[in-house]
C-alpha positions as CSV (number, residue, x, y, z in Angstrom):
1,X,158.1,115.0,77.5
2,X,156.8,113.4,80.8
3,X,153.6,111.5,80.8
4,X,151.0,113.4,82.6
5,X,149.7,111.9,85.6
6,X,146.0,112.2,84.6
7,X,147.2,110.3,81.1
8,X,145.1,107.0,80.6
9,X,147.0,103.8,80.9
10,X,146.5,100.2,79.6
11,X,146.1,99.4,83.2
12,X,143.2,102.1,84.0
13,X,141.4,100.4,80.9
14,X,141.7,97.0,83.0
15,X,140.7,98.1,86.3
16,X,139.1,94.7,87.8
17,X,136.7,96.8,90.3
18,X,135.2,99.2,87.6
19,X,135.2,96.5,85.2
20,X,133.6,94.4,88.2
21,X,130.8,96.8,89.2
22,X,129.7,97.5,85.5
23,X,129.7,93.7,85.0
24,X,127.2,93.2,87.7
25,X,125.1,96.1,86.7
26,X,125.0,94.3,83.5
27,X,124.2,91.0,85.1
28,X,121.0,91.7,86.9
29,X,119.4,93.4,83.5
30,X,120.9,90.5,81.6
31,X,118.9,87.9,83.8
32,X,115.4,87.1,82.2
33,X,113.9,84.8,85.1
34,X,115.2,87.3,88.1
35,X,111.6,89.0,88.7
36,X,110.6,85.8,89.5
37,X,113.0,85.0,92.1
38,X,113.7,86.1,95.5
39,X,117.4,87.0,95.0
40,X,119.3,86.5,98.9
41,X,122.8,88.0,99.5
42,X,122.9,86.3,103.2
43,X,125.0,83.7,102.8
44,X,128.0,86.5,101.2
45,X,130.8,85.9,103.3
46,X,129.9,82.5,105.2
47,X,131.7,79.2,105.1
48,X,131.4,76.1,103.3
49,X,129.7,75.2,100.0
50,X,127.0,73.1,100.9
51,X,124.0,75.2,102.7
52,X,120.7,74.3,104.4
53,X,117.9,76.7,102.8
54,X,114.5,77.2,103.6
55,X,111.8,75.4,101.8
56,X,107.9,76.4,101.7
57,X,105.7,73.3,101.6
58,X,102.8,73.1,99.5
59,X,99.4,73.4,102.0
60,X,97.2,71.2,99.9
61,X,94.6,71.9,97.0
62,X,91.3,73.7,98.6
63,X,88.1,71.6,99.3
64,X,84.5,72.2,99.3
65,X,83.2,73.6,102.2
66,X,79.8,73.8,103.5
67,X,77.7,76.8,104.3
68,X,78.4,77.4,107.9
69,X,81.3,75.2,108.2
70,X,84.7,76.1,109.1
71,X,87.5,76.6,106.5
72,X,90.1,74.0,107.2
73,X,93.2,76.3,108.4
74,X,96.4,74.5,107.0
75,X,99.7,75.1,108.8
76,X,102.5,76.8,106.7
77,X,105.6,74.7,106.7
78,X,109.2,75.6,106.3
79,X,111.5,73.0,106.0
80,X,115.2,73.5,105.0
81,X,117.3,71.3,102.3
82,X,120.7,71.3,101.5
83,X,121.6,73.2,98.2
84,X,125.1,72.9,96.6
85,X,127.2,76.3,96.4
86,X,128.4,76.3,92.3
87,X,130.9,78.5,90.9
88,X,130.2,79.6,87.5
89,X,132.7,81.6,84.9
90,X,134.1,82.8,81.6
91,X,136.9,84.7,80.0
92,X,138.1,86.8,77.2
93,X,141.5,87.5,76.4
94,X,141.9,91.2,74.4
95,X,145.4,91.9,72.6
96,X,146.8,95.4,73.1
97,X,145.8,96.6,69.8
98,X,142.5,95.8,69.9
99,X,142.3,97.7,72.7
100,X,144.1,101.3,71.5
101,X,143.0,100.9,67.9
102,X,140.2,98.1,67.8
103,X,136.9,99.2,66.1
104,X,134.0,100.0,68.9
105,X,134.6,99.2,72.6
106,X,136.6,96.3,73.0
107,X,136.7,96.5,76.7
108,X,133.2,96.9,77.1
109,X,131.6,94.3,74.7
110,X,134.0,92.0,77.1
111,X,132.1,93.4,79.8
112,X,128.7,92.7,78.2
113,X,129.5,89.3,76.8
114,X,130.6,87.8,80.3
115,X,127.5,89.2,82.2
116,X,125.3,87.6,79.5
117,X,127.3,84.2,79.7
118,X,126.9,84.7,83.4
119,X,122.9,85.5,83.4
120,X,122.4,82.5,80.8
121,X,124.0,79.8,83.0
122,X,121.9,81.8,86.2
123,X,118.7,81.4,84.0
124,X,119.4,77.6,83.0
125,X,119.3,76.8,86.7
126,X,116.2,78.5,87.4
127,X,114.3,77.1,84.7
128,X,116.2,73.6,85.7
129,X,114.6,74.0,89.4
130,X,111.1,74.3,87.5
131,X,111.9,71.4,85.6
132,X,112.6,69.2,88.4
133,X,109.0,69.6,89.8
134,X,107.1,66.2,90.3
135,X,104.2,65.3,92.1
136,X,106.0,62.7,94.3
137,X,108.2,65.2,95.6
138,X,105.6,67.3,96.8
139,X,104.9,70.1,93.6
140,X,102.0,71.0,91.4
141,X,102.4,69.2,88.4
142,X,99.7,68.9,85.4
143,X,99.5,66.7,82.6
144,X,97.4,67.6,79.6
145,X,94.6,64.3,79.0
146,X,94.7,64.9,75.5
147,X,96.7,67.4,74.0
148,X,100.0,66.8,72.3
149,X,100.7,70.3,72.3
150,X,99.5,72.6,75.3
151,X,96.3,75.0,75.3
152,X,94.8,77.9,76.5
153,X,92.1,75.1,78.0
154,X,95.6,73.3,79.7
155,X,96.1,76.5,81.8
156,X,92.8,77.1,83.2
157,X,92.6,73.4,84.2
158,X,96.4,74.0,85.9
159,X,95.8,76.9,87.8
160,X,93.5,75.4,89.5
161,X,96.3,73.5,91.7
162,X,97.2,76.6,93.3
163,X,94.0,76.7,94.7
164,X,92.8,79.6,96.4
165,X,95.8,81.5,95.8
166,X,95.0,81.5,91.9
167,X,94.9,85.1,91.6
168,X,97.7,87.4,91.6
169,X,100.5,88.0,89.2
170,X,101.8,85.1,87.7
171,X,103.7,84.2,84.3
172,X,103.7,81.3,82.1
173,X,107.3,80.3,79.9
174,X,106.6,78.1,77.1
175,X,108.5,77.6,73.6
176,X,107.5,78.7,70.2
177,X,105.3,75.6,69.3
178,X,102.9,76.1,72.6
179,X,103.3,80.1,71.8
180,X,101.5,79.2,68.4
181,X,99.2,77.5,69.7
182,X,98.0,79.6,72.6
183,X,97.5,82.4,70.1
184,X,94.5,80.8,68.4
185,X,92.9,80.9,71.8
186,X,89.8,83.4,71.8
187,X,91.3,84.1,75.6
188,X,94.4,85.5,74.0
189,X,95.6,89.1,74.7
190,X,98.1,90.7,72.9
191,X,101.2,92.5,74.5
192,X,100.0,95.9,73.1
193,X,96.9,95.4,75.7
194,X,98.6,94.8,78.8
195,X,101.9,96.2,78.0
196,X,101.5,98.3,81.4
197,X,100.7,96.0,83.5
198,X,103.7,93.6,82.4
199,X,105.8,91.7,85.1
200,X,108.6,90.3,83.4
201,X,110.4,91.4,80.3
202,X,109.7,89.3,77.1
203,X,106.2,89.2,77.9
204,X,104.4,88.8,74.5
205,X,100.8,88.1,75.6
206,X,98.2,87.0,78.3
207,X,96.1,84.3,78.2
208,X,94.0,83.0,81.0
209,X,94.7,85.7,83.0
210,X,98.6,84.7,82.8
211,X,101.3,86.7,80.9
212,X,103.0,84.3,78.5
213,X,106.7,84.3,78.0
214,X,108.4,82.6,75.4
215,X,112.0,81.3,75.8
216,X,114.4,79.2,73.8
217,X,115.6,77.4,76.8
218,X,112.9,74.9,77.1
219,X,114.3,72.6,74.9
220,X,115.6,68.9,74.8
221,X,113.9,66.4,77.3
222,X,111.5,69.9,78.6
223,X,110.7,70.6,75.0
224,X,106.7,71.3,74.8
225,X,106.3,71.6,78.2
226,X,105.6,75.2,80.3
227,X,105.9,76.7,83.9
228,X,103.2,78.9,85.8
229,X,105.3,80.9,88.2
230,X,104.6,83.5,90.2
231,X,106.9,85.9,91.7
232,X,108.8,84.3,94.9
233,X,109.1,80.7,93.7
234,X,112.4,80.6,92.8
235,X,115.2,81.8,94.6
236,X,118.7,83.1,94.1
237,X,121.2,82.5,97.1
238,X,124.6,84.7,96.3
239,X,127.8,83.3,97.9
240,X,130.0,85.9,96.5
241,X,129.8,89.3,94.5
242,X,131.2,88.6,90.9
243,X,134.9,88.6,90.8
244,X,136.6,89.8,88.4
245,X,140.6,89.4,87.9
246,X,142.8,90.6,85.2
247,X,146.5,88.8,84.1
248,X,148.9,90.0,81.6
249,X,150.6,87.9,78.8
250,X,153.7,90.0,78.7
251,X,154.8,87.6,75.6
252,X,151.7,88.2,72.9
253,X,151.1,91.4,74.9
254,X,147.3,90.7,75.4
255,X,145.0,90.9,78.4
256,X,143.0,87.8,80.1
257,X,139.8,89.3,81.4
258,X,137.9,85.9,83.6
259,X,134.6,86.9,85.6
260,X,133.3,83.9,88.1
261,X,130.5,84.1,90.3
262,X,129.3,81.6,93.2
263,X,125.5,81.0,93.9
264,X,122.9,78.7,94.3
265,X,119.3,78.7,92.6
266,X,116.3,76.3,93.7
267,X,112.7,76.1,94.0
268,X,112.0,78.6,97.2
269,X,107.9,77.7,97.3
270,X,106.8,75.0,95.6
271,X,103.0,76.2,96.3
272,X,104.0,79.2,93.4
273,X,104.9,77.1,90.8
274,X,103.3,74.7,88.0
275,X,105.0,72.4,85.7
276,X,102.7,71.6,82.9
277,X,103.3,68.4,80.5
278,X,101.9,67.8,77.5
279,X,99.9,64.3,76.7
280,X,102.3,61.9,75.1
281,X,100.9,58.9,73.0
């Protein structure tokens, strides 16, 4: 008997373009950090991999001003500064029987697992573009006087370096040991209270007016120390769609599934984001 022409094929399971367009789909809900950024899809197509992208200048911290007297105006600068173009990937290789008689969806836990190893590495530069953020180089940076481990009292005194733009939404990530201690705060808000008016997923409370996120990926040399952002700080610049490409083994009779994806992620505003440091003996 002839196979019908509407029969499903080891091949239709592979398609690179389906498995391509749910991978993506799976990539934006997969990135924690993305409501934060401003995510660009400009420089799709263009050549080289090295780019010149626009950078927002801080316009100073605000100052007393008398009754009467002007408000000093500040002028808005944009400056550009290259960025490097990175390619990122990962890969899975699925035998044939794990496909026709493999417990669950093979294929599409494949699917998930790149788009999260994808969205991690996308996440680790974000939070690696906050972590850069010095004082010399033109950012808002605090350092707690006292406190080994930051406080509720930490992120009043920081938000005041975004001056007169201190209201608005804004999020704080932080690690379990901050977390902790920010919940002994009498300023602390659970999630159940605010749980409408949440900005970013993962949101557990609010204190001072700022939803707190915890994350596991401040660790190592960032380890104790936390990031006000507010939406628009970072940014996302997208070289290239993800690409997806299939290759058969014909010898072990398995499938290599690789996903790759070329971006670049950086500070956008400097003037939206606060890198707070913890005192250290």
């Amino acid at each position: 008997m002839a196979l019908a022409e509407t029969a499903t094929k080891l091949t239709n399971l592979f398609n690179p373009e389906v498995i391509a367009d749910l991978l993506d789909v799976k990539l934006i809900d997969a990135l924690k950090f993305a409501p934060l950024a401003k995510i660009d899809t400009t420089l799709v197509g263009s050549a080289g991999n090295t780019v010149k992208l626009p950078y927002y200048s801080y316009i100073g911290d605000a100052s007393v001003v008398a009754e009467g007297a002007d408000i000093p105006i500040k002028q808005l600068t944009q400056t550009t500064k290259p960025v490097q173009i990175q390619k990122v990937g990962n890969g899975v290789q699925i035998t044939d029987e794990a496909v026709l008689s493999g417990y669950g969806d093979p294929i599409g836990e494949a699917v998930r697992q790149l788009a999260t190893s994808i969205a991690s590495k996308m996440d680790n530069d974000l939070l690696a573009s906050l972590a850069a953020i010095t004082t010399a180089s033109g950012g808002l940076e605090y350092t707690s006087a006292s406190n080994t481990t930051l406080t509720a009292d930490d992120i009043a005194n920081a938000l005041t370096l975004f001056g007169e733009d201190i209201d608005g939404d804004k999020v704080i990530l932080v690690d379990a040991t901050t977390y902790a201690n920010l919940r002994k705060s009498t300023t602390w808000m659970p999630a159940s209270d605010i749980s409408a008016d949440t900005y970013l997923k993962g949101v557990v409370g609010q204190v001072q007016g700022t939803q707190v996120v915890v994350t596991n990926r401040i660790k190592g040399a960032n380890a104790g120390k936390a990031f006000i952002v507010k939406p628009g700080a970072l940014a996302l610049f997208l070289k290239r769609d993800t690409l997806v490409e299939t290759d058969r083994d014909i010898i072990n009779k398995s499938t290599v599934i690789t996903a790759d994806k070329h971006y670049a992620s950086y500070l956008l505003n400097s003037g939206k984001a606060i890198k707070l440091n913890p005192h250290t003996a």
